[in-house]
N, C-alpha and C positions, 0 to 999 in steps of 0.2 A: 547518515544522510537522511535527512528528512522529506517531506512532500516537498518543500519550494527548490529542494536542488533537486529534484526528482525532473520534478514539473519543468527547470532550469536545464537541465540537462536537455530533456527533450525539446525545449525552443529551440537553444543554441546549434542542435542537431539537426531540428527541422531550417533549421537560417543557413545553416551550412551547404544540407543537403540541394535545398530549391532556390536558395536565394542567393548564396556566392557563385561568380566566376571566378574565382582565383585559378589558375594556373600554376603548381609549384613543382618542379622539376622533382617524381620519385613521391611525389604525396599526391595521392586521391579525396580529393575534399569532400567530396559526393559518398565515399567509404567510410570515413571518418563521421561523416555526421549523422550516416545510419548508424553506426557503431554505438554515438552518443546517446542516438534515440531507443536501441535496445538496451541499452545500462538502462536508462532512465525508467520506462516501462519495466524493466526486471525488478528494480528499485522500487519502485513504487510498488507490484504488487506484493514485496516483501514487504514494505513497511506498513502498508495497508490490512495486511493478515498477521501481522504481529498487533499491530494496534487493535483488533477487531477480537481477539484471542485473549489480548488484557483486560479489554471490556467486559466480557462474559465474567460474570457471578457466579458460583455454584447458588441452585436453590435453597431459598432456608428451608430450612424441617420445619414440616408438619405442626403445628398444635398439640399438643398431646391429647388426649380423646378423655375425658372426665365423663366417666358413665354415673349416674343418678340413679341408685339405686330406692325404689319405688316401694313403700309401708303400706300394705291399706289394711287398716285393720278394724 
C-alpha cells in the first residue's frame, strides 16, 4: 500500500466517521471509520520510514591523503 491508499484510507475513514449517518443494525460506522483512519496513519508512517531509510546513502570514503614528500637541497 502506498501513500495514496494510505492517504485514501484515511478520507474514507474520516467520511465515515463525521460525515455518514447510516444506521445498520449490529455495525458502528463511527468504529469502523476510526479503524480506517488508524490503518491509514499506521500505513503511512511505515511506508514513510521505509522510503526515508531507502534514501539514506552510506557516505563515500574519504580521498586518500597523498603526502608530498618535500627536497630542499
Amino acid at each position: 500500500m502506498g501513500i495514496g491508499g494510505c492517504i485514501g484510507l484515511i478520507g474514507l475513514g474520516a467520511i465515515l466517521t463525521f460525515a455518514v449517518n447510516l444506521h445498520i443494525k449490529g455495525v458502528n460506522t463511527d468504529l469502523i471509520g476510526l479503524i480506517m483512519m488508524a490503518v491509514g496513519v499506521i500505513g503511512l508512517a511505515a511506508y514513510v520510514s521505509i522510503f526515508k531509510r531507502r534514501q539514506m546513502q552510506p557516505p563515500r570514503p574519504a580521498a586518500p591523503v597523498v603526502e608530498v614528500e618535500e627536497r630542499n637541497w
